[in-house]
N, C-alpha and C positions, 0 to 999 in steps of 0.2 A: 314086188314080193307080197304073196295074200299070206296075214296074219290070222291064225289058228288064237284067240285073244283067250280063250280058255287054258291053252296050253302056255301060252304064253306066263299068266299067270300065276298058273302054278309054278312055273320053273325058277321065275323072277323070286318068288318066296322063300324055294330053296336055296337060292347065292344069296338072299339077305341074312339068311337063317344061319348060314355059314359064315360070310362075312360079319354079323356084326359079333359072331360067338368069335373071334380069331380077335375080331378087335377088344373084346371082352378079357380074355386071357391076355391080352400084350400087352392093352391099357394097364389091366388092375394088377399089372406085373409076376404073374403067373405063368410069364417063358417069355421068354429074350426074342423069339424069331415073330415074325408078323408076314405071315404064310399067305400071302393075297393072291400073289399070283397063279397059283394052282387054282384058286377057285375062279379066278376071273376064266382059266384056260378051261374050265370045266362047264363052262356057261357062256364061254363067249359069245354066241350065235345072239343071247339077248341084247345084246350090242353093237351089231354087225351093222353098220352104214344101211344097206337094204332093211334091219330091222325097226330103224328111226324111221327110213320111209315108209316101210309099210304100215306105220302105226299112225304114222300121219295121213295117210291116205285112207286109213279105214276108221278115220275118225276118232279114235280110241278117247278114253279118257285124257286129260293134258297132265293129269300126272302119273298116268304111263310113259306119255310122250314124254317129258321131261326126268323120267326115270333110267330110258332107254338112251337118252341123248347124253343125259351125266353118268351112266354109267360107260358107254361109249368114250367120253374122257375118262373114266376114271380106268378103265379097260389099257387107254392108250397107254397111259402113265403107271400103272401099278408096280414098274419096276423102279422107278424113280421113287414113289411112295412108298415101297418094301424097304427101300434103301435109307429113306430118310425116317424109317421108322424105329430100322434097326444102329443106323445112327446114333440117336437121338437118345435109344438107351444103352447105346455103351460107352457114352461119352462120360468123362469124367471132369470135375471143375475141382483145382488145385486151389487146399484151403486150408488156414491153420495147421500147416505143414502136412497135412496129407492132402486127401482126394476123396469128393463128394459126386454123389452120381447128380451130373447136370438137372435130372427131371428134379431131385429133392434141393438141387441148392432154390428150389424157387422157398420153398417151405423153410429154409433156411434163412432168406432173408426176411420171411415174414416176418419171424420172431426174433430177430435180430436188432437187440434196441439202440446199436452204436451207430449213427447216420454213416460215418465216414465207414464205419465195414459195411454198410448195405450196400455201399454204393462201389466200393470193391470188388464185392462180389457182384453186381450187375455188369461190372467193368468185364469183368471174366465171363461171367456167362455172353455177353455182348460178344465177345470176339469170340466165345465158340459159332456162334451164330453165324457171324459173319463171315469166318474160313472154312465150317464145315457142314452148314444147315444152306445159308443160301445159295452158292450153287447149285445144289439140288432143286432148292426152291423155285430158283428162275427157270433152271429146264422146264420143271412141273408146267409154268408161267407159259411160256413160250408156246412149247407147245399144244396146251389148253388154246391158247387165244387163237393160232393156226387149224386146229381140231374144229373150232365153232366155224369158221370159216369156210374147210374142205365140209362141214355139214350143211353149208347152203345161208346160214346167219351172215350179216355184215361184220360182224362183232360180238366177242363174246359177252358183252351189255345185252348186246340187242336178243343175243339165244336167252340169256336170263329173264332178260323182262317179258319174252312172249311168253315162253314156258312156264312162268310162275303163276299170271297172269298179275303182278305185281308191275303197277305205273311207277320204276323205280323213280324217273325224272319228279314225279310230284310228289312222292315221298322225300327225295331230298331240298323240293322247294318248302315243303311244311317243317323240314329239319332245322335248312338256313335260315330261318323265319323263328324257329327255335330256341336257335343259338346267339340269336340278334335279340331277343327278348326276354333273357337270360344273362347279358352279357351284364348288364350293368351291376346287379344283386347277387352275382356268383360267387366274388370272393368274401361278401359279404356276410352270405351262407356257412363258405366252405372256410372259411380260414381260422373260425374258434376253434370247428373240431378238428382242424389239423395242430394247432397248439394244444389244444385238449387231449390227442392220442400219440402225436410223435415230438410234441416242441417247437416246432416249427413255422412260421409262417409262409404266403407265397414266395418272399424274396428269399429265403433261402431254400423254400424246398425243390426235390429230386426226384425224376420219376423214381430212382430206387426207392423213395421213400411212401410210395404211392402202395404197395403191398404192404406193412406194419400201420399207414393209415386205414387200410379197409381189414384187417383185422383185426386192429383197435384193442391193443392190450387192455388200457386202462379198464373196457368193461369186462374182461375175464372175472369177475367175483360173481358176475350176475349170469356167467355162463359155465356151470360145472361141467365137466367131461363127463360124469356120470349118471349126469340129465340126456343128455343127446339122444340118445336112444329111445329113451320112457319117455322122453317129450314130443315125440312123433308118432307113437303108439297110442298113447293118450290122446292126443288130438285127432287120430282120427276113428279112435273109439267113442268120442266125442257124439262125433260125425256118424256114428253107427257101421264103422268101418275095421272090421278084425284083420290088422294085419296078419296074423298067426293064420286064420283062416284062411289066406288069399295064396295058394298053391302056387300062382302065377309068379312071385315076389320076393323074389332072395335080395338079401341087402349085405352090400359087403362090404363092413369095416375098419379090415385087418389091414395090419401097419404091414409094408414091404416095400425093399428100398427103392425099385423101376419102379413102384407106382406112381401113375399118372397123378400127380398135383392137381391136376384140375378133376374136380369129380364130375361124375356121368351118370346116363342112363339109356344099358345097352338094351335095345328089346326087340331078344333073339326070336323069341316064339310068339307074336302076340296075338291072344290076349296069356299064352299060358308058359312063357319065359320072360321074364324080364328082371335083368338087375342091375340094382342101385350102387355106383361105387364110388366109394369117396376113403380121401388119405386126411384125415384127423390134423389140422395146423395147430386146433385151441379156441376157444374165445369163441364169441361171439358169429366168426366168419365158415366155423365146423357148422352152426345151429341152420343158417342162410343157405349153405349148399345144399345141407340133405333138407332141409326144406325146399327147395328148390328142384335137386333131384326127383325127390317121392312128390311132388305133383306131376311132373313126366308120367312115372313108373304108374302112378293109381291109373291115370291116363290112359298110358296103351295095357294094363293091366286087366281094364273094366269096359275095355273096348268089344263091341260083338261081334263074334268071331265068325258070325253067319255073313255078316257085311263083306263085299268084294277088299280083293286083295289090296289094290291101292286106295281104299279108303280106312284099313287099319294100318299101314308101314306110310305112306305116302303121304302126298297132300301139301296141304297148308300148317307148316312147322310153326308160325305164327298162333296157333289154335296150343299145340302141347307148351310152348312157352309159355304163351295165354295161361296154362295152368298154371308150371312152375313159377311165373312171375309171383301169382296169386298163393301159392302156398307160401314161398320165399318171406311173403309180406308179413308174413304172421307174427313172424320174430322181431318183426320190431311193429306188433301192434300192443298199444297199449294192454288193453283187458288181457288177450294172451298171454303176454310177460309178467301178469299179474297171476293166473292161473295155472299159467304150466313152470313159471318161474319160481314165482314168492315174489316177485319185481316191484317194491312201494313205490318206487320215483323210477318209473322208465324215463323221464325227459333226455338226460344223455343219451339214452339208447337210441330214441326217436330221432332225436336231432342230428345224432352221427348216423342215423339212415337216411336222411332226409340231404345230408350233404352227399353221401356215398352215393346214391341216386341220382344227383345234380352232376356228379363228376361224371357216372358211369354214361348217363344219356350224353352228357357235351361231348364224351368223348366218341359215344355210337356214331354220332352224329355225324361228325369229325369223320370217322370211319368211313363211313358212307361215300361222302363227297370225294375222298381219295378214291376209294375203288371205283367208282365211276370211273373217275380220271383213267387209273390205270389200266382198267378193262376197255377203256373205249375204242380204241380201236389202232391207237397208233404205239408210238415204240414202247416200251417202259423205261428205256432209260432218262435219269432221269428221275426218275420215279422218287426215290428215295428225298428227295428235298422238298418235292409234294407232301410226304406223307409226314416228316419232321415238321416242317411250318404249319399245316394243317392241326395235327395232335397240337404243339405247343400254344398255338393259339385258344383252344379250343379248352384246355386243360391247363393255360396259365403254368404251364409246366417245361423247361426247356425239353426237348425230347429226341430223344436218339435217332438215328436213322435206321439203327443197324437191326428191327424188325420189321423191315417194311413191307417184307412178305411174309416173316416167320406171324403177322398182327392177322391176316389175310386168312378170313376162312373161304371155303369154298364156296361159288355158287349166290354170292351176294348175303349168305346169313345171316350179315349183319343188318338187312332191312329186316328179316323175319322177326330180330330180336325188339328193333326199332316197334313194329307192328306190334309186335309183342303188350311192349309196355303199355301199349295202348289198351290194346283188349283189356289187358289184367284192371288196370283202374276201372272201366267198363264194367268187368263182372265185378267187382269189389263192391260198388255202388251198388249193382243189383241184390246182390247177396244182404248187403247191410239193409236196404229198402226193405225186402222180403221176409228175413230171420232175425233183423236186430245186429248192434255193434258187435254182439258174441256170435256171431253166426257158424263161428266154428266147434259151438258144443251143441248145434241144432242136429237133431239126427233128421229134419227135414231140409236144410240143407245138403247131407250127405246125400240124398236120394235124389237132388235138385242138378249136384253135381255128378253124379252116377250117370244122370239121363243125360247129361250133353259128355261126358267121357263116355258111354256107349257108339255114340255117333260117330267117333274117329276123327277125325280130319279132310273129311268127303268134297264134293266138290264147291259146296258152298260156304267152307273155310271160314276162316274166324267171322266174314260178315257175318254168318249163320248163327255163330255164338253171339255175337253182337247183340241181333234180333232177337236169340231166346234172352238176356237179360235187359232186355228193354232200349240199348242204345239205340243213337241215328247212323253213326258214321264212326270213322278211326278217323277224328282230329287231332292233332297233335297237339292242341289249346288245352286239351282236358288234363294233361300229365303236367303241363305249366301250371294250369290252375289247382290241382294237387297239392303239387311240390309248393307252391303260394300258400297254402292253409296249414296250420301247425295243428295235427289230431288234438282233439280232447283229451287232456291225460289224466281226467279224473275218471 
C-alpha cells in the first residue's frame, strides 16, 4: 500500500485532536461517556494492517510507525477501553455508610489519617478492581499481545523496543543494578519520613498507607491552597514566561466528583490547546503535580507549530517528562520554597522528597522488570505473583496482587518515565551550571528553556536534550549519586 505521508499527517492530527479532547472532558470529569470509538471509526484507515506496512516500507519516520502500530492496538481494543472507562466512572465504593465515587475514594485515602480506614478502603477499592476492572483489563492484555504478533513482531516486548527505538533489555539491566545499589541505604532513607508523615515504620506499614505518605500532611502549613496557583505564575514570570499571555494554556482546577485523581496534561491542539488538569488533595502533593503538569503544558505549549506533525504529538515522551520531572523538582528546591513559599527550614520538605523519590524510582524499577516479564511473550497467567513479589520486594512493602494490570500502563511508559528521571537530573545540572542555584528567576533560563521546548520531541529525543545541556549519556548512576547528596539548605 503507497503512503500519501502528507495526507497521512494530517489526518493522524485530527483523531489526536479528537481523541485527546474526549479524553479531556471524561478525565477532568465533564461527561460520564468516553466517545472513542466513533473517532477510532472515523479514521480507521490510519491503522489499517496495510497502513503499518506501508509506513514501514516507505520508510516513514519510526514515530509515525509506531503511532500507526499503537494506534492499530488501540483501534482493536477501543471497545474494551470505552467500557472500562465508562466503568471506572460509574463505580461506586461503599463508605461510612454511603457511597463514594471509586476515582475520589483515592483522594480519600490520601487524607485519611486512620491507618486501619486506609487500608479499608484500599480493601474495597481492591476488589472493585478485581471483579469489575480486570477482566476488562486482561481482554485489553490478550488481545494487544496477539495484535503485535498478527503485526509481524514476535512479541509485543519486542514491537516496543523497535518502535521506541528504546534498548528496554539494558535499561532494565541499569534498573537492576539500581536497585542492588540502593538496597542497603533504603530504609535508611525512607523510614524517618514515613514516621515523620504517617507513624509508621517498615514493619508495620501498608501499601494503603503509601498515598497519606507522599502527600505528607505534616508539611501542609508550608503548603497553603491559596499559593498553588500564584506559585506557578510567579515562577514562571520569573522565567519571563506570562502565563495570562499564553493563549495555548487553560488550566483547570475545579473540584468535580469523576475527576480523575490523577492529574494531567491533555494537548489537544499543539502548540495552541493544551490543558493542565488537576483535582486539588492538599499539601504539599497539589504543588508537585501541577508542577509537574505545567512543565508538560509549557512544553507542547511553546512547541513550533511549523515543525512536522510527529515531532510536536509524538516522539520521545522521555524528553516532555524530562520537563515535568524538572519543573516537579522545584517544590522541593530549597531557594524556591524560600521564595515562592516564605520556607525558613525546608529540610523536612527536602528530605520527604528525597525519600518519595527513593520509593517512586525502586518502585519504576520494580515496574519495569514485571512488564518485561509479562509482555514477553508467553502466557500471563501467572502474572499476578510476579508483580506482588516483585513491587514488595522493591518497596519493602507487602503488596497486593489485585493491580497487576490496573499498575500497567501502556506501551512500556514506564521506561519513558525511568529515562525521564534521568534527563531531568541532567538538565538540572545544566541549568544550575549556566544560571546559578536560582535558575528559576533567570529570565535567561526561561529563553534556554523556550529553545529546547520549541524543538518538540523530534527524532533525536531526549539524547538531543542531553547534548544541548551538556550531558554524555542516560546513566542511571547519576540519579543514585543524586539521591546520595543532601542539597544545600542554606
Amino acid at each position: 500500500m503507497a503512503i500519501d505521508l502528507t495526507a497521512y499527517r494530517h489526518e493522524a492530527e485530527e483523531f489526536l485532536q479528537s481523541l485527546d479532547r474526549e479524553y479531556y472532558l471524561h478525565f477532568s470529569g465533564q461527561q460520564d461517556d468516553f466517545e472513542i470509538e466513533p473517532i477510532y471509526d472515523r479514521h480507521g484507515g490510519l491503522f489499517a494492517r496495510e497502513a503499518v506496512d506501508g509506513l514501514r516500507e516507505a520508510g516513514a519516520a519510526p514515530a509515525l510507525v509506531e503511532f500507526a502500530a499503537h494506534g492499530h492496538l488501540g483501534r482493536e481494543t477501543k471497545s474494551q477501553s470505552a467500557e472500562l472507562a465508562r466503568c471506572e466512572a460509574a463505580l461506586e465504593v461503599e463508605w461510612d455508610g454511603g457511597r463514594i465515587p471509586f476515582r475520589s475514594a483515592a483522594v480519600v485515602q490520601a487524607n485519611e489519617p486512620d491507618p486501619s480506614r486506609r487500608a479499608e478502603l484500599e480493601r474495597a477499592r481492591n476488589a472493585l478492581t478485581e471483579s469489575e476492572l480486570n477482566p476488562l483489563l486482561r481482554e485489553v492484555l490478550d488481545r494487544s499481545h496477539a495484535l503485535a504478533k498478527e503485526l509481524g513482531w514476535p512479541s509485543y516486548t519486542a514491537m516496543c523496543d523497535e518502535l521506541s527505538g528504546i534498548d528496554l533489555r539494558a535499561l532494565e539491566a541499569q534498573t537492576t543494578a539500581f536497585l542492588e545499589a540502593t538496597e542497603d541505604g533504603y530504609e535508611e532513607l525512607v523510614e524517618p519520613q514515613l514516621r515523620r508523615q504517617v507513624g509508621l515504620g517498615f514493619g508495620d506499614l501498608r501499601r494503603s498507607d503509601l498515598a497519606a505518605f507522599f502527600r505528607a500532611p505534616a508539611l501542609d502549613a508550608g503548603f497553603p491552597p491559596e499559593r498553588l496557583a500564584a506559585s506557578l505564575t510567579e515562577t514562571l514570570a520569573g522565567m519571563g514566561i506570562d502565563v495570562a499571555a499564553q493563549p495555548g494554556v487553560r488550566i483547570d482546577m475545579e473540584r468535580r466528583p469523576k475527576k480523575s485523581p490523577r492529574a494531567f496534561c491533555a494537548p489537544v491542539r499543539v502548540p495552541d490547546e493544551v490543558y493542565l488538569v488537576i483535582a486539588p488533595v492538599g499539601g504539599r502533593e497539589d504543588f508537585a503535580a501541577l508542577f509537574h503538569e505545567a512543565g508538560h503544558t509549557e512544553h507542547y505549549a511553546s512547541v513550533d507549530r511549523e515543525l512536522p506533525f510527529e515531532d510536536r504529538y509524538l516522539g520521545d515522551n522521555s524528553v516532555t517528562e524530562g520537563f515535568a520531572f524538572l519543573f516537579e523538582h522545584l517544590v522541593s528546591n530549597p531557594g524556591w520554597l524560600g521564595r515562592r513559599l516564605g520556607i525558613e527550614d525546608p529540610a523536612p520538605i527536602v528530605d520527604h522528597a528525597r525519600a518519595s523519590k527513593l520509593v517512586f524510582l525502586r518502585r519504576y524499577a520494580a515496574k519495569l522488570a514485571y512488564e518485561l516479564e509479562l509482555h514477553g511473550g508467553g502466557p500471563a497467567d501467572g502474572a499476578e505473583e510476579a508483580y506482588a513479589r516483585g513491587l514488595s520486594d522493591a518497596v519493602h512493602v507487602d503488596w497486593p496482587r489485585s493491580s497487576w494490570l490496573a499498575d500497567v500502563d501502556a506501551f512500556f511508559y514506564a521506561a519513558r518515565y525511568l529515562r525521564a528521571w534521568v534527563l531531568e537530573t541532567h538538565m538540572r545540572a545544566g541549568l544550575h551550571d549556566r544560571f546559578g542555584p536560582e535558575w528559576f528567576e533567570e529570565r535567561e533560563a526561561g529563553d534556554f528553556l523556550l529553545d529546547l521546548w520549541r524543538r518538540g520531541q523530534g527524532a533525536d529525543g531526549g539524547e538531543g536534550i542531553l547534548e544541548a545541556v551538556g550531558g554524555s549519556e542516560l546513566d542511571f548512576r547519576v540519579l543514585r549519586d543524586d539521591l546520595a547528596h543532601r542539597p544545600n539548605l542554606t
